[in-house]
N, C-alpha and C positions, 0 to 999 in steps of 0.2 A: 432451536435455530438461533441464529447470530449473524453478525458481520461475517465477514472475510478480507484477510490483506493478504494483499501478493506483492512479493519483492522479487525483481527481475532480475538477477545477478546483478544483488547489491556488493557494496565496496568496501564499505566503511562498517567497521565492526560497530562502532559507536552509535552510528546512526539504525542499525538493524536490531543494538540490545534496547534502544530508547524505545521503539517503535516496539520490541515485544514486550517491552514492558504496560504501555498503552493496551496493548490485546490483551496480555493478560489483566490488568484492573477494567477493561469491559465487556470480559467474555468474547471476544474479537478471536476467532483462528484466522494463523501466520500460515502462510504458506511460501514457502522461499523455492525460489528455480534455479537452477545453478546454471551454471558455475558460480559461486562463491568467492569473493574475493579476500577471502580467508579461513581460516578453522574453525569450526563451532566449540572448539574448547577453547578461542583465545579469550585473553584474560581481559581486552576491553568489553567483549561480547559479553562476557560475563558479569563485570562489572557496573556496565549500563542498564543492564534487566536484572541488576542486585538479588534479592531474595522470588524473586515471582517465578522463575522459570519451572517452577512445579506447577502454577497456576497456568499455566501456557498450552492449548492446543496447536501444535507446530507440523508441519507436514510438508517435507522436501522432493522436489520433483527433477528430472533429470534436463525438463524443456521446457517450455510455455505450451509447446503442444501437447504435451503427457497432462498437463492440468486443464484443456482447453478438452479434451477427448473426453477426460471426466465429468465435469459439469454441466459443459453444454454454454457455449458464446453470449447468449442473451443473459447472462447474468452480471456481464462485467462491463464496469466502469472504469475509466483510463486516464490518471490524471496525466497531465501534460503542458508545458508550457504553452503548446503549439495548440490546444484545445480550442473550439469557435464557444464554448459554452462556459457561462460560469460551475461553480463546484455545485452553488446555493439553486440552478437553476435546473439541476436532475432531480429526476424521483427517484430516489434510492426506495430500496423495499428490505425485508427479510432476508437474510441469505444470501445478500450481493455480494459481490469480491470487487475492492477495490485494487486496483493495480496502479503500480508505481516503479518505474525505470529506473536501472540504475544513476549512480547517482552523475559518473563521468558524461553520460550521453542520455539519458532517458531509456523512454521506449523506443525499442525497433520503428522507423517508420513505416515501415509494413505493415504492422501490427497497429498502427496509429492510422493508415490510409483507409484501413478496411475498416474500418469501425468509429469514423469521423462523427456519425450521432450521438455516440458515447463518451467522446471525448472531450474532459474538464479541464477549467484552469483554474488556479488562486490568483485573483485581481492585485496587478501589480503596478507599479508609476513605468513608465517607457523611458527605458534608462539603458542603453547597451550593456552598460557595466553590473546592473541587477539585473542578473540572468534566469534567476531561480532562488525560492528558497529551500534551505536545507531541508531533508527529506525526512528526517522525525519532524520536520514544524508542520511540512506540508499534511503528511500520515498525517497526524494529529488532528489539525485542522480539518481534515475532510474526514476522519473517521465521527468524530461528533456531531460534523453537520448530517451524517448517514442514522449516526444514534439517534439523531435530536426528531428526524422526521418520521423516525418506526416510534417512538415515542419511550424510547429508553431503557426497552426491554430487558428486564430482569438487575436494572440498575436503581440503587437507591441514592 
């Protein structure tokens, strides 16, 4: 078992090879939704996940509901600006999927209304003009607060 990351029709090639490269160095499977806001052979994609994309469990889905059908709701975690909870103040466990919006609008509000108890934020200053941060920092951030409380499994 492992983490899970879900990118919701991501944009930014750069931001989706950082971020697989994070899964791949922690045993983390990527699961991307599409539509895609570009090629999986472009050559930023490639070059941000540099040599690991062998190291990679990836799995692409046509919707949020063809992944939502598979696993079963209670497993997922929603980061979000708009979140009432900090990241640090879930219990992540085994096997969770963390999800993360693209990068122009987030998540669906829909998708954010129905599942408000699950829904996180990264603690920011109240700044109209710091909207968000970039979405490898965010992944990032919230992928090892999820490592750090199952207790680092299978990472040395």
């Amino acid at each position: 078992m492992s983490l899970n990351v879900v990118l919701i029709e991501p944009e930014i090639p750069q931001n989706t090879g950082n971020i697989a490269r994070t899964c791949a160095a922690t045993g983390t499977s990527l699961h991307l939704v599409k539509p895609l806001g570009f090629s999986v052979d472009d050559k930023y994609l490639k070059r941000a996940g540099l040599d690991y994309w062998h190291l990679l469990d990836i799995n692409y889905y046509d919707n949020f509901e063809q992944l939502l059908n598979k696993v079963g709701e209670e497993k997922f975690f929603y980061a979000t600006t708009k979140g009432g909870n900090f990241y640090t103040s879930m219990d992540f466990f085994d096997d969770a999927y963390l999800v993360f919006g693209k990068e122009t609008a987030g998540i669906p509000m829909e998708i954010l209304n129905a599942n408000e108890e699950r829904c996180m934020r990264i603690p920011m200053i109240e700044n109209k003009d710091a909207r968000s941060l970039n979405l490898a920092t965010s992944a990032g951030i919230i992928i090892y607060e999820a490592l750090r409380q199952i207790k680092f499994p299978n990472l040395v």
